[in-house]
ROKOLSE-302287 format. One record per residue: z, y negated, x negated of N, C-alpha, C in turn; residue in one letter. Coordinates in steps of 0.05 Angstrom, whole numbers, padded with zeros to 5 digits, always signed. Atoms other than C-alpha are relative to their C-alpha. Example, Ala and Ser with C-alpha at 12.3 -4.5 7.8 and 13.67 -1.06 7.14 Angstrom:
% residues 2
+00000+00024-00018+00156+00090-00246+00000-00024-00018A
-00001+00024+00016+00143+00021-00273+00014-00022+00015S
***
This chain:
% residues 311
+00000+00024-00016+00000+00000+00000+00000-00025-00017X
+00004+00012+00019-00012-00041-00067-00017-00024+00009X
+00019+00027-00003-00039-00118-00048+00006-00003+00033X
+00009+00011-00036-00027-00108+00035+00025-00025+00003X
-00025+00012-00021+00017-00153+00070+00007+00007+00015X
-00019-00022-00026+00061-00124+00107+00009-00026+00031X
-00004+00019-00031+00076-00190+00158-00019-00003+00018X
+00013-00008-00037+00060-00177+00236-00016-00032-00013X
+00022+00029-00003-00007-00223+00243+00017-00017+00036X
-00009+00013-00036+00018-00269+00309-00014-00015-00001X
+00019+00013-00009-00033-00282+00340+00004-00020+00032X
-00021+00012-00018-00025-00335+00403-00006+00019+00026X
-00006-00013-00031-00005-00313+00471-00024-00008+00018X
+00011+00013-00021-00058-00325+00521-00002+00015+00017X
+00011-00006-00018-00071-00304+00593-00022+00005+00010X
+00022+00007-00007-00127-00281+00608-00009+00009+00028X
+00000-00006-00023-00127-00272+00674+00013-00002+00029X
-00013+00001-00021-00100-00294+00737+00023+00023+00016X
-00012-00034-00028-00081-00228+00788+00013+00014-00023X
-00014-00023+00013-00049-00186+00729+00031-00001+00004X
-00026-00014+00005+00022-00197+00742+00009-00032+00016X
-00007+00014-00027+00030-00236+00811+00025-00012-00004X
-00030+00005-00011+00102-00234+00812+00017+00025-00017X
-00019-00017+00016+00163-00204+00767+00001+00027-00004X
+00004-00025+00000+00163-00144+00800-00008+00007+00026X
+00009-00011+00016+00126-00105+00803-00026-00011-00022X
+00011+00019+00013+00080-00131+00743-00028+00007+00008X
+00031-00016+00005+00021-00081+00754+00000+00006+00026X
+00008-00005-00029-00014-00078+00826-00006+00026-00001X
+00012-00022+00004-00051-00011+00802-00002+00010-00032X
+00004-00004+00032-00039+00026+00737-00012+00029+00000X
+00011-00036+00007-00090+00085+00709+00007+00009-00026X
-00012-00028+00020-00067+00137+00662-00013+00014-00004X
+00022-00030+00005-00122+00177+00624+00012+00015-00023X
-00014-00017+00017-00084+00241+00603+00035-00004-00004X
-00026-00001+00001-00020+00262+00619+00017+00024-00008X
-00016-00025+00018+00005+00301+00565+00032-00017+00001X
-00027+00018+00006+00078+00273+00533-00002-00029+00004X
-00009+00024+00000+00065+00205+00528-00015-00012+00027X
+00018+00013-00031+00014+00189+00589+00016+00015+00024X
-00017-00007-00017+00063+00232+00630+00025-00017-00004X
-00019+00016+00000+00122+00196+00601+00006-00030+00010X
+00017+00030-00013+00089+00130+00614+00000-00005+00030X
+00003-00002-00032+00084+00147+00686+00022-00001+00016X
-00020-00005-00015+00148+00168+00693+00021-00026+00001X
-00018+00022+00011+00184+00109+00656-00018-00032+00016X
-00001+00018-00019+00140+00064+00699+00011+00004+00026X
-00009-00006-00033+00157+00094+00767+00031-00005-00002X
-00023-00004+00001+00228+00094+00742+00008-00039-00004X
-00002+00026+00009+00226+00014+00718-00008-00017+00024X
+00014+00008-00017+00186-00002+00779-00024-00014-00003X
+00019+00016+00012+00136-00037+00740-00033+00003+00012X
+00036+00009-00021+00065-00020+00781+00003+00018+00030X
+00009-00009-00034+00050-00010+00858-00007+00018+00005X
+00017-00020+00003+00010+00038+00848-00004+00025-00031X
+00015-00021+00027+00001+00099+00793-00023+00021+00000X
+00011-00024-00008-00056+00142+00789-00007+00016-00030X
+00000-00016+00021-00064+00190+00738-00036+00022-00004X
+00025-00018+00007-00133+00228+00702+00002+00023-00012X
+00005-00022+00023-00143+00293+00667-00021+00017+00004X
+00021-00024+00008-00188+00336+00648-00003+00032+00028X
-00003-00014-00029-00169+00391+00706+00022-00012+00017X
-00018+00013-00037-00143+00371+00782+00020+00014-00010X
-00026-00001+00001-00083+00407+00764+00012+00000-00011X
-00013+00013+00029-00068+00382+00703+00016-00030+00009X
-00008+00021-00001-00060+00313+00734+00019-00003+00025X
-00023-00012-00014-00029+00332+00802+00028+00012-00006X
-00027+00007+00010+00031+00353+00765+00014-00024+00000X
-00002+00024+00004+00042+00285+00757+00016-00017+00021X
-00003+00007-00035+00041+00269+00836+00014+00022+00000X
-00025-00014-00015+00089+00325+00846+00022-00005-00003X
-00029+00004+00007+00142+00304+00800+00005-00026+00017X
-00003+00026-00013+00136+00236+00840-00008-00023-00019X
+00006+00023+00022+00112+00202+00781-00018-00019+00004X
+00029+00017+00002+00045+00184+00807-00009-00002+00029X
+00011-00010-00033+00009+00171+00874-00025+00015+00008X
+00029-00018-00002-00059+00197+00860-00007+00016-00034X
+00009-00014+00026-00081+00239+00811-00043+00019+00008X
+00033+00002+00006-00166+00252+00798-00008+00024-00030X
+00025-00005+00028-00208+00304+00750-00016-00027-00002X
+00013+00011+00000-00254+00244+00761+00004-00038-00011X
-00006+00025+00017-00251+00179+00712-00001-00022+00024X
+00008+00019-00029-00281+00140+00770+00018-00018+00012X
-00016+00012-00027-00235+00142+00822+00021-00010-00009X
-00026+00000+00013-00176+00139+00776+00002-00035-00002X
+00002+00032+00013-00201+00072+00744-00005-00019+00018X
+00009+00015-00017-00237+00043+00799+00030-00028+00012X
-00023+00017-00010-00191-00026+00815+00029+00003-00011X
-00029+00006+00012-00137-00018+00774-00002-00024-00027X
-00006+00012+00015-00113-00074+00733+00008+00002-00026X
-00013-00004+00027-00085-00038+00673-00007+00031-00008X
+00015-00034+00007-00115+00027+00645+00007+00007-00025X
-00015-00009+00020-00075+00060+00594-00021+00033-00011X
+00004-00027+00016-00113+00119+00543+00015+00011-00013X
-00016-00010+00015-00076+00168+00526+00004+00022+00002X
+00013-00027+00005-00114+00223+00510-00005-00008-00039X
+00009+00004+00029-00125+00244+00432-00024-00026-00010X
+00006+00023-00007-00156+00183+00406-00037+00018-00014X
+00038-00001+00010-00233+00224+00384-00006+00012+00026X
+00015-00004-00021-00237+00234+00458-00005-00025+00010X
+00003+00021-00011-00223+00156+00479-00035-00010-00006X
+00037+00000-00001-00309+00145+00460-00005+00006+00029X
+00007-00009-00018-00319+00185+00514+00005-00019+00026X
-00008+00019-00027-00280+00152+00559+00003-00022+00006X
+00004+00036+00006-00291+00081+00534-00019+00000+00019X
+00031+00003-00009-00362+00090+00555+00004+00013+00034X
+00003-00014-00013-00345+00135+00624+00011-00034+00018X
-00012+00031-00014-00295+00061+00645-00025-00016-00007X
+00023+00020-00005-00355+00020+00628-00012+00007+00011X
+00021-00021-00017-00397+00060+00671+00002-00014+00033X
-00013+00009-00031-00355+00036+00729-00012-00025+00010X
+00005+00034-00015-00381-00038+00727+00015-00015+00012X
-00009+00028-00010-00368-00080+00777+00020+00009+00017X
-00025-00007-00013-00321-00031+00808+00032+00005-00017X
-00020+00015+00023-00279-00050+00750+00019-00022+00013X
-00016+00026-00010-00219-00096+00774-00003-00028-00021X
+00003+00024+00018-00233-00169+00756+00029-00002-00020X
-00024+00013+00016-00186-00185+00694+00014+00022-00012X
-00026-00030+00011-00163-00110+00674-00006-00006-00029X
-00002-00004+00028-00133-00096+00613-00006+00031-00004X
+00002-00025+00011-00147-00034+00569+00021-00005-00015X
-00012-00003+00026-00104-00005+00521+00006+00028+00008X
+00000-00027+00011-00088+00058+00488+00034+00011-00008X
-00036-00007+00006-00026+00099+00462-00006+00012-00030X
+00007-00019+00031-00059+00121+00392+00003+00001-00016X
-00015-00005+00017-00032+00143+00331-00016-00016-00023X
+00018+00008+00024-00085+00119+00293-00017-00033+00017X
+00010+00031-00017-00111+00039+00301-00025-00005-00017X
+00025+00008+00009-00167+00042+00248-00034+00006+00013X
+00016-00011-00009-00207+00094+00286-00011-00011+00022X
+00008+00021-00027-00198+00056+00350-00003-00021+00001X
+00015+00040+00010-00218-00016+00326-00028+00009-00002X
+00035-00001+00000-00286+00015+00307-00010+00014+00011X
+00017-00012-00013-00298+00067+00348-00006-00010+00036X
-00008-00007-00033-00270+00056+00420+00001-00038+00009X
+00010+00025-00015-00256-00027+00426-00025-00014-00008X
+00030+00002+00003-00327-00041+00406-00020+00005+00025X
+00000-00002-00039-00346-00006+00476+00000-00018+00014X
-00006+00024-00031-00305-00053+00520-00012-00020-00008X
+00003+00034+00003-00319-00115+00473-00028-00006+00007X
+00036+00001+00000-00401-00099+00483+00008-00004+00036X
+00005+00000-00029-00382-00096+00561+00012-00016+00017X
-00012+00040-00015-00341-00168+00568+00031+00006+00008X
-00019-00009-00016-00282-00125+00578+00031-00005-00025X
-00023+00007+00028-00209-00141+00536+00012+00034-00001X
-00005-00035+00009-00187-00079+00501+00025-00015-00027X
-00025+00005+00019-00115-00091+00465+00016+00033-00007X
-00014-00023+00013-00088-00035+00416+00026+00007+00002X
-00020-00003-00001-00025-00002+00430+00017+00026-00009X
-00010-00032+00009+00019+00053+00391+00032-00007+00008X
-00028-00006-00002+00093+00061+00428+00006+00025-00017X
-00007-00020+00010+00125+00107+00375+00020+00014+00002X
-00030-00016-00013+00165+00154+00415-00016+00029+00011X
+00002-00029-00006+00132+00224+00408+00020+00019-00003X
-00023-00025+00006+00171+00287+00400-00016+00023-00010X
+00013-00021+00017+00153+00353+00361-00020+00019+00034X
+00010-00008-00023+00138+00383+00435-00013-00021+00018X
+00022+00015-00020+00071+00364+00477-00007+00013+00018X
+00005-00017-00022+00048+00370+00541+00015-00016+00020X
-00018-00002-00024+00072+00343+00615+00024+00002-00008X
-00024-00019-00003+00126+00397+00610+00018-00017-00021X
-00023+00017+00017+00161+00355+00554+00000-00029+00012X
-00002+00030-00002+00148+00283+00586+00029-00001+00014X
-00022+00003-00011+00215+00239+00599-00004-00020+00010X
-00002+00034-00005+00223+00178+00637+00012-00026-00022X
-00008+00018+00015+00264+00147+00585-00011+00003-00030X
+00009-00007+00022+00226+00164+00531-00006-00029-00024X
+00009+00020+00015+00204+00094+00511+00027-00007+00001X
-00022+00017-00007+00278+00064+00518+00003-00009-00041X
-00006+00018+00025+00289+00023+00442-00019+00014-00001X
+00016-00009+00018+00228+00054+00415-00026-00028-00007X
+00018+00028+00007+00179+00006+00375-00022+00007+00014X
+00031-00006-00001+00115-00005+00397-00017-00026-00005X
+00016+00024+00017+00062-00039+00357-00033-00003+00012X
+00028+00002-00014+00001-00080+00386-00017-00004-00024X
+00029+00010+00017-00064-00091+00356-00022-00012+00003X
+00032+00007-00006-00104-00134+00378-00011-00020-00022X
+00028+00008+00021-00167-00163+00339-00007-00026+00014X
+00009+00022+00002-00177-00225+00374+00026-00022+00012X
-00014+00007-00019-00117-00248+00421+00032+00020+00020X
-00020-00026-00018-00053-00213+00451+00007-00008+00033X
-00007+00015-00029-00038-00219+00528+00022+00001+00002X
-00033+00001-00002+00033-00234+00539+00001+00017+00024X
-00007-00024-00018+00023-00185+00605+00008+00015-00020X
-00014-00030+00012+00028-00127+00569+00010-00007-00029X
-00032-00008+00009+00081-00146+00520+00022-00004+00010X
-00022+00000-00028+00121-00155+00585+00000+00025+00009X
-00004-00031-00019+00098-00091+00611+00018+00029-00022X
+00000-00018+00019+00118-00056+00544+00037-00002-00007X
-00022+00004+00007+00183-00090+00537+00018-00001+00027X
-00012-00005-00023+00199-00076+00612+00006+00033+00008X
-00005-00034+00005+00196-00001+00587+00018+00002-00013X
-00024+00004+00005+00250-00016+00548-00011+00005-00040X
+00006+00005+00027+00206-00020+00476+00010-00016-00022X
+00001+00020+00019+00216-00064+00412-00023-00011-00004X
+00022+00008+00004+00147-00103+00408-00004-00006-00034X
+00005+00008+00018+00117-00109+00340-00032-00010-00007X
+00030+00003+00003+00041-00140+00319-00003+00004-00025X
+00016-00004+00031-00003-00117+00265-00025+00001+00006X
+00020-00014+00006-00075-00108+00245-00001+00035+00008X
+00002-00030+00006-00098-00039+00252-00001+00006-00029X
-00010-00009+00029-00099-00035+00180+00022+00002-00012X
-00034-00002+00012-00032-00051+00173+00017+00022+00022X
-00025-00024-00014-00001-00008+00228-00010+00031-00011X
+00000-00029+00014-00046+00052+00198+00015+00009-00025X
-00019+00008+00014-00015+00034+00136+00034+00015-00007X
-00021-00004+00004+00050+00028+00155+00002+00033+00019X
-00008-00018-00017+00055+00086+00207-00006+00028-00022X
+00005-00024+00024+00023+00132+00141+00025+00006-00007X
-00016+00009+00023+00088+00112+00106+00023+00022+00025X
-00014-00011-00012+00141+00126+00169+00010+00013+00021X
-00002-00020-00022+00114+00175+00225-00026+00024-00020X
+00018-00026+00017+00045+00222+00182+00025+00004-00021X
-00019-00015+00028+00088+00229+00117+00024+00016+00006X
-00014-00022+00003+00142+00257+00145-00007+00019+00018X
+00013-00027-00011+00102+00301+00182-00011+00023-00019X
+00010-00016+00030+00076+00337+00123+00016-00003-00012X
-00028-00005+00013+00139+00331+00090+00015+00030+00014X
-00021-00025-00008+00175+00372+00140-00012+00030+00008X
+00005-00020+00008+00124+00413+00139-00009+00025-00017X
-00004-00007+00033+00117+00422+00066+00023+00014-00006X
-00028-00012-00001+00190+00443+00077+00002+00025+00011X
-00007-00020-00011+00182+00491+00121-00016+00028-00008X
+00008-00027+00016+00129+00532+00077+00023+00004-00020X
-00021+00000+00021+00175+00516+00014+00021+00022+00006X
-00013-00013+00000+00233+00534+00048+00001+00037+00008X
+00009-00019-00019+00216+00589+00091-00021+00028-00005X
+00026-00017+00012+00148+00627+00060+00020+00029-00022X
-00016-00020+00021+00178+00696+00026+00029-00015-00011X
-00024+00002+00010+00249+00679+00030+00014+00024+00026X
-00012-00027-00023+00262+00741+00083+00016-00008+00015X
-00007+00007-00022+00307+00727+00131+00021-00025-00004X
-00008+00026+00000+00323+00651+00114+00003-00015+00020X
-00009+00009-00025+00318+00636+00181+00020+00000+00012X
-00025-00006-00016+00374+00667+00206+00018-00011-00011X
-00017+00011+00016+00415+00632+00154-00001-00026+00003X
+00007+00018-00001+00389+00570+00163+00013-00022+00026X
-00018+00016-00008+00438+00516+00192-00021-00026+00014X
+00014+00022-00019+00427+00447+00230-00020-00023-00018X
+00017+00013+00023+00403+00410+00162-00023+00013-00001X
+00023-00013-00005+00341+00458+00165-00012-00007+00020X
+00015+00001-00025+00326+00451+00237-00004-00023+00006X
+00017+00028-00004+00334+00374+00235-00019-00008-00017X
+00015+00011+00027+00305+00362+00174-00043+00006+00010X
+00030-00007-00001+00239+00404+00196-00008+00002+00034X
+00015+00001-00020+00233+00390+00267-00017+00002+00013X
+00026+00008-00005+00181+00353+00273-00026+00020-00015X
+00032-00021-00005+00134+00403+00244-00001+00028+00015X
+00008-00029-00026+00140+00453+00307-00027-00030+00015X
+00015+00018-00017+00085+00395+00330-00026+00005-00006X
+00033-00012-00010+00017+00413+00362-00010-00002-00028X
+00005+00002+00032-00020+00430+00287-00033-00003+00017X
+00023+00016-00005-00091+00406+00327-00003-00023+00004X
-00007+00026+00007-00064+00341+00341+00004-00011-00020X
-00007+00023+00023-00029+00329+00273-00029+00008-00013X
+00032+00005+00025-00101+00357+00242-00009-00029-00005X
+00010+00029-00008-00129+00299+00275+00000-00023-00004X
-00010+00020+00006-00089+00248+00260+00008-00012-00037X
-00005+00000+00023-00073+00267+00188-00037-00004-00012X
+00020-00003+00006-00147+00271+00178-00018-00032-00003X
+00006+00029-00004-00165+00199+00215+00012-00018-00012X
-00021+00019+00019-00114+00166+00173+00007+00006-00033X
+00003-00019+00020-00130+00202+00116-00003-00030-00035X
+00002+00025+00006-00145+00134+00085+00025-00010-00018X
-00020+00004+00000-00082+00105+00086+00029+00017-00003X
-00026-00015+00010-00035+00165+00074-00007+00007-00031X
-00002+00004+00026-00062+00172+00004+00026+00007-00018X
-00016+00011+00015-00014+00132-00027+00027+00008+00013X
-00034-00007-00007+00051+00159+00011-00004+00029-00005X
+00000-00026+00013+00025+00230-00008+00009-00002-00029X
-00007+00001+00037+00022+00207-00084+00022-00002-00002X
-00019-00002+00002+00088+00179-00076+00023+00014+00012X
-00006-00022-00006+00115+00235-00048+00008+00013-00020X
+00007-00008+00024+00087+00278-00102+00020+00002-00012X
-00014+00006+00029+00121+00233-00158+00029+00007+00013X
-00026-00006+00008+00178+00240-00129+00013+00020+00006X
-00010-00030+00009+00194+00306-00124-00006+00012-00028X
-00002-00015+00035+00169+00318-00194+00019-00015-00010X
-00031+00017+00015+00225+00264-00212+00027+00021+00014X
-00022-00021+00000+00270+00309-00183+00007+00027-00007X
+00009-00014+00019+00243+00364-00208+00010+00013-00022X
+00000+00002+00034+00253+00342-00280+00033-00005+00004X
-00035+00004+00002+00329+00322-00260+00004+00022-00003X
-00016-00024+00004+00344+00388-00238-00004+00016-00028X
+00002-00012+00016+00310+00420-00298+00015-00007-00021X
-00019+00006+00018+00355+00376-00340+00028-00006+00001X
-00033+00018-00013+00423+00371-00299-00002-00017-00007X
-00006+00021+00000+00417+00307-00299+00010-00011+00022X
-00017+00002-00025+00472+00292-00250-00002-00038+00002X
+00005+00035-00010+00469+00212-00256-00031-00013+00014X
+00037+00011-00015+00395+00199-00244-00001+00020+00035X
-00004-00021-00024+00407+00266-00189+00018-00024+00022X
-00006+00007-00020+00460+00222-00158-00010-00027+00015X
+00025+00030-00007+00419+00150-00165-00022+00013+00020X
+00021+00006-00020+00362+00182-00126+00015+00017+00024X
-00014-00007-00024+00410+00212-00072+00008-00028+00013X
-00018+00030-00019+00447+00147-00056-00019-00016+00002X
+00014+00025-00015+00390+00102-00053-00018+00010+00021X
+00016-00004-00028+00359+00146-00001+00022+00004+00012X
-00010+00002-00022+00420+00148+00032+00005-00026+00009X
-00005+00020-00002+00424+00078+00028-00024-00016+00018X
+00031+00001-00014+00351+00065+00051+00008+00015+00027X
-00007-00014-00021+00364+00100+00105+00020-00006+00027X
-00033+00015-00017+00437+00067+00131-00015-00023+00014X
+00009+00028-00003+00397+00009+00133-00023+00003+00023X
+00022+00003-00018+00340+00023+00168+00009+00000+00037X
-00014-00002-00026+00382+00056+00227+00018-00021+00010X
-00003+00029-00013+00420-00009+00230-00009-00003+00007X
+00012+00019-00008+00375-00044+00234-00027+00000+00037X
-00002-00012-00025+00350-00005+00299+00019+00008+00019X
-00018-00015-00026+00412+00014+00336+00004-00030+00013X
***
């Protein structure tokens, strides 16, 4: 991350749109949801629970993928069909893997004029470089505003069956937009109970390389390490094991994906990775208990800090 700047770009607030957020509450007349795995189900639920839109309707890929949705009470309509889903809603959330959003960039422009005057787009995707050039390029060719959004509140388990209503409650979530941010939706984001942050997509790929991919391949670097021909290490294996490597019981076609599109930007948190396990390495090979306990305490120190500075 040698030369970036790390300070949120703030860009100014503008409205662009009259009808998006009438009155306090609820903010959203009609909100669509394409893909309701963990986070587009969670989304659903943590609006219906906040009260934040009139309306929810939900998309997926099969009718009873998204009907789940409408049973738990999360949603009022649920659609196989992009169409109906989108048709007149004000706020259209993607949040399906982000090398399907193309598809569905182009399926919402399709809609035209049955497009609600003044909707916003945005996304839920892990990755912001892929979706600056692949997916808002789409809307921007079709007059339509398309603002980047990654709430970072997954869990090692995906799917519906894992979504929570409170899932977003303190969790960050970082916008990206490329020309303008709409103060709607960092109302609607911080009415989910988020921390708002702005960056570039280069900087949130960046930073998110550094502290959501890396330790995904960490912990699951750990869990060959530990685990691979050690016979029944499992059964021995305490709560430091199971938190430590959590996060890699998580979908391994998703993290392909993501580790791959960001492939860029994790680089440099792989290298330093690397180095520093061969620095520790070389401690243990030389008991060297002072340098051993210098790089213990300043990650536990790094660490104290950060969770402050979140709780």
């Amino acid at each position: 991350m040698a030369g970036v700047d790390r300070r949120p770009v703030r860009w100014p607030e503008v409205v662009l749109f009259q009808n998006f957020f009438m009155s306090m509450d609820p903010l959203v007349s009609t909100l669509a949801i394409l893909g309701p795995g963990l986070l587009g189900g969670s989304l659903a639920g943590a609006v219906r629970r906040a009260g934040v839109a009139r309306e929810v309707r939900v998309w997926a890929r099969r009718e009873e993928s998204a009907q789940r949705v409408v049973d738990r009470g999360w949603a009022d309509f649920a659609s196989a069909e992009v169409e109906a889903v989108v048709t007149g809603a004000d706020l259209i959330v993607l949040a399906t893997p982000v090398g399907v959003m193309p598809e569905l960039a182009r399926r919402i422009v399709a809609v035209g004029e049955g497009l609600a005057a003044g909707v916003i787009i945005t996304d839920v995707g892990s990755v912001k470089g892929y979706v600056a050039a692949e997916v808002a390029p789409i809307f921007e060719a079709a007059g339509l505003t398309f603002v980047g959004s990654h709430p970072m509140a997954g869990a090692e388990t995906a799917g519906f069956g894992a979504a929570r209503d409170d899932l977003f409650d303190r969790a960050a979530c970082i916008l990206t937009p490329q020309a303008a941010t709409v103060a709607g939706l960092r109302e609607f984001w911080e009415r989910l109970g988020c921390r708002l942050f702005t960056m570039t997509p280069a900087e949130h790929d960046a930073m998110v390389a550094r502290v959501s991919h890396l330790p995904h391949v960490a912990a699951s670097a750990v869990v060959l390490a530990g685990l691979g021909g050690a016979g029944d290490g499992a059964g021995v294996a305490g709560r430091g094991f199971r938190d430590t490597t959590r996060i890699a019981s998580g979908d391994p076609d998703l993290w392909t994906e993501i580790l791959v599109e960001n492939r860029l930007a994790l680089e440099a948190p792989l290298q330093d990775l690397i180095d520093r396990l061969g620095e520790v390495l070389d401690f243990v090979r030389r008991s060297d208990d002072e340098k051993l306990r210098h790089f213990l305490a300043e990650a536990k120190s790094l660490r104290d800090q950060a969770l402050l500075s979140v709780s």
